[in-house]
N, C-alpha and C positions, 0 to 999 in steps of 0.2 A: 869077381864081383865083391865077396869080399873084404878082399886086398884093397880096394879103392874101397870102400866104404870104411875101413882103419884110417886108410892115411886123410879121408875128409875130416875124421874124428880128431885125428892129431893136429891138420890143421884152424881145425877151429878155433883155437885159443887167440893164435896169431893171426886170422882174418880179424876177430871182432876186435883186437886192440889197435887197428888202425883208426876205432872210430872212440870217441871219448864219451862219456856218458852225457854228455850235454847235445849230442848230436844225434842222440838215437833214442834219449829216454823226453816223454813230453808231460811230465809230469810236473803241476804249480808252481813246486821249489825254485825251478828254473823259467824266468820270465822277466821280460823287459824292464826293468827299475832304476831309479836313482837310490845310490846306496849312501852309507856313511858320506860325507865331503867329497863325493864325485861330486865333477861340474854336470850343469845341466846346458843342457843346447836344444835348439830347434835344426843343427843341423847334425850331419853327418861325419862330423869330419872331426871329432874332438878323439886324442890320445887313440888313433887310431879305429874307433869304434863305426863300424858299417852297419849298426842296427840300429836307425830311428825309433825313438819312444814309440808304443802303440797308442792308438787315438782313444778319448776320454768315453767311459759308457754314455750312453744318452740320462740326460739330466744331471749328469756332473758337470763339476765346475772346473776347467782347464788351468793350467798354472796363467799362464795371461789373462786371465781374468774373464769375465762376461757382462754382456749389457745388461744383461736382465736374470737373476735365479731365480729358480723356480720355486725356493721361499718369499719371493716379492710377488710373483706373480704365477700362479699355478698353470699347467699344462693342459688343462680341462679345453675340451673344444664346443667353446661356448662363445653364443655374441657379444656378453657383459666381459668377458675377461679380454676376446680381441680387440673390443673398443678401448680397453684400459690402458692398450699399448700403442693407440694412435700417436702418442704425444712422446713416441720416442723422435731419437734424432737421428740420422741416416749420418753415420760416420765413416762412408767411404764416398771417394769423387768417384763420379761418373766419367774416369779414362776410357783409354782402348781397352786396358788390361781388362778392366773390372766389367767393361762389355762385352767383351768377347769372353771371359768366363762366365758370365752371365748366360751368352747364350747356349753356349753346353751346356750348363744347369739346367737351362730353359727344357733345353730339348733332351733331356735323359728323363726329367721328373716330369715336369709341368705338357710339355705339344701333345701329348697324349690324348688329353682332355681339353684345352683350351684353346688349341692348336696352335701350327705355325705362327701365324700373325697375334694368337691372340682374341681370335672372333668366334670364337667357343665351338670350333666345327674342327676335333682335332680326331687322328684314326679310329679311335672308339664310336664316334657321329658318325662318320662313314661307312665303319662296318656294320653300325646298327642305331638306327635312328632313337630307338628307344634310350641309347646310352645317353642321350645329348639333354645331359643335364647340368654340365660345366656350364657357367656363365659366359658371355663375353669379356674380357676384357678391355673393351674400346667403348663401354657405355657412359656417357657423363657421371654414372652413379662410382663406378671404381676410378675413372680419370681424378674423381675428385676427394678417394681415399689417401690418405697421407699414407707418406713410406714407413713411418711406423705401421699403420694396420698392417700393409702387406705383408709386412717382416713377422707381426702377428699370425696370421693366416699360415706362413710358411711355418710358423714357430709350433702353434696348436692344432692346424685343421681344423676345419667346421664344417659340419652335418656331409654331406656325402667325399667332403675332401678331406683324406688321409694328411695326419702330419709330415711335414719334409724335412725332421727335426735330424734328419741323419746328414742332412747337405751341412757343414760346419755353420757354425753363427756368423763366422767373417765374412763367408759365400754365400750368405742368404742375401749380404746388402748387397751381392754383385746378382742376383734375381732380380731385388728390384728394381733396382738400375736401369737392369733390361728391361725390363715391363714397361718401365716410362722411356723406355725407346721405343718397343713397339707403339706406345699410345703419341708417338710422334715431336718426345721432345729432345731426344736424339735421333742421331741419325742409324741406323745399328740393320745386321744381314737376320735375316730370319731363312726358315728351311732347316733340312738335318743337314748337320756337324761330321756325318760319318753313317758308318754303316753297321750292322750287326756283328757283335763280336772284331772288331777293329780297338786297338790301342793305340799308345801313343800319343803324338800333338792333338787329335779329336777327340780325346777326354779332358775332364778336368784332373788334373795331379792331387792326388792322396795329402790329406792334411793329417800334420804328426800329433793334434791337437782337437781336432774335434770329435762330435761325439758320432760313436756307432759305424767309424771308418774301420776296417781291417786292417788288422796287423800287417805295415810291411815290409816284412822280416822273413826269411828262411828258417833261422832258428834261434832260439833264445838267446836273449843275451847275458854274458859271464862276465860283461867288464867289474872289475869294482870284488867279486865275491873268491875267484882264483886262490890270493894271499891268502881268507880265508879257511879257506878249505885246507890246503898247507899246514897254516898255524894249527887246526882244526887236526890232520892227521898226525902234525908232531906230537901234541899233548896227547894223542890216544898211545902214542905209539910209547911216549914216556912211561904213559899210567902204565901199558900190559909190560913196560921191562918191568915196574915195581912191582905189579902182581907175578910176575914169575921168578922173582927174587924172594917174596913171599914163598910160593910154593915151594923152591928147591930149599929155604932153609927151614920152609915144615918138614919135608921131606927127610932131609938132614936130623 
């Protein structure tokens, strides 16, 4: 026994140097960044690098910009602030794409409470009557809300509806999209998308840009900071030769 507990000891040095400190330590230093004159991308594929930027906290403002900041228009979920944002402009078409992500959106955030169709009778109504206190949405009063408000709504929440402010701001306009499909002015599938705990084509895909999306990445990224660290250990390494050039001719 231990004879095997020396040689684990001996080998320890050489198991842990197969893993480099970027791989095992998760501490601030090491995280997703654009450094010095790296390029930046929205994809994956620049100078080899396999880690997508992580997504922006909620209420920040993304390198591609945003409709709306939240110094023009604050995030309070109020009736005067959602009305304020009627008079935006819905700047995505209503495709397949932006339908059909739509309705995954639909149905991850919103069927819950509004349900499938949108006739305010969604698994919460069902499982208890008292919950049913989502609106419809098929009433002439929301048919006749412009796609800014809704975008509002998703953006602030108001009185018992939580904000949906973690769905990216691109994919809010593919929510409304779908709403005014449900209220009949597309044609669009209603129903769940998938099943519990299912991935894959039945989700919507991770945005490298919006806000309060999860990091997705395994582990930090190094690109860009490597050289440095190098350069970084030459000059120490320079200083302690001149400090122990120092010593030996105190020494002396």
């Amino acid at each position: 026994m231990q004879v095997s507990r020396l040689a684990l000891v001996a080998l320890t040095p050489f198991l842990l140097s197969a893993c480099t400190q970027e791989e095992w330590l998760t501490d601030m230093k090491q995280q997703p960044s654009v450094g010095t004159w790296q390029m930046f991308t929205l994809t994956d594929t620049v100078a080899g690098e396999q880690t997508p930027f992580r997504g922006n906290p909620s209420g920040s403002v993304p390198t591609t910009g945003t409709i709306l900041a939240g110094w023009q228009v604050s995030y309070q979920p109020l009736p005067q602030v959602i009305d304020s944002m009627s008079g935006l402009v819905n700047p995505t078409v209503a495709d397949a794409r932006s339908l059909e992500n739509g309705h995954k959106l639909y149905q991850i955030n919103c069927a819950v409470c509004h349900g499938d169709v949108g006739d305010g009778k969604g698994g919460l109504a069902q499982l208890n009557p008292s919950y049913a206190f989502a609106p419809s949405l098929m009433t002439e009063s929301a048919r006749g809300r412009t796609d800014g408000y809704l975008f509002g709504m998703l953006r602030n929440g108001r009185g018992l509806m939580p904000s949906a402010n973690r769905i990216p701001e691109a994919m809010r306009w593919d929510v409304v999209n779908y709403v005014r499909g449900l209220q009949g002015r597309y044609a669009v599938a209603t129903g769940p998308v998938g099943f519990p705990g299912q991935t894959g084509s039945a989700l919507p895909g991770h945005s490298v840009v919006g806000p309060t999306v999860p990091a997705a990445f395994v582990k930090p990224s190094v690109e860009g900071i490597v050289e440095k660290k190098k350069a970084e250990g030459e000059s120490h390494g320079a200083a302690a030769g001149k400090a122990d050039a120092g010593h030996n001719g105190g020494h002396e």
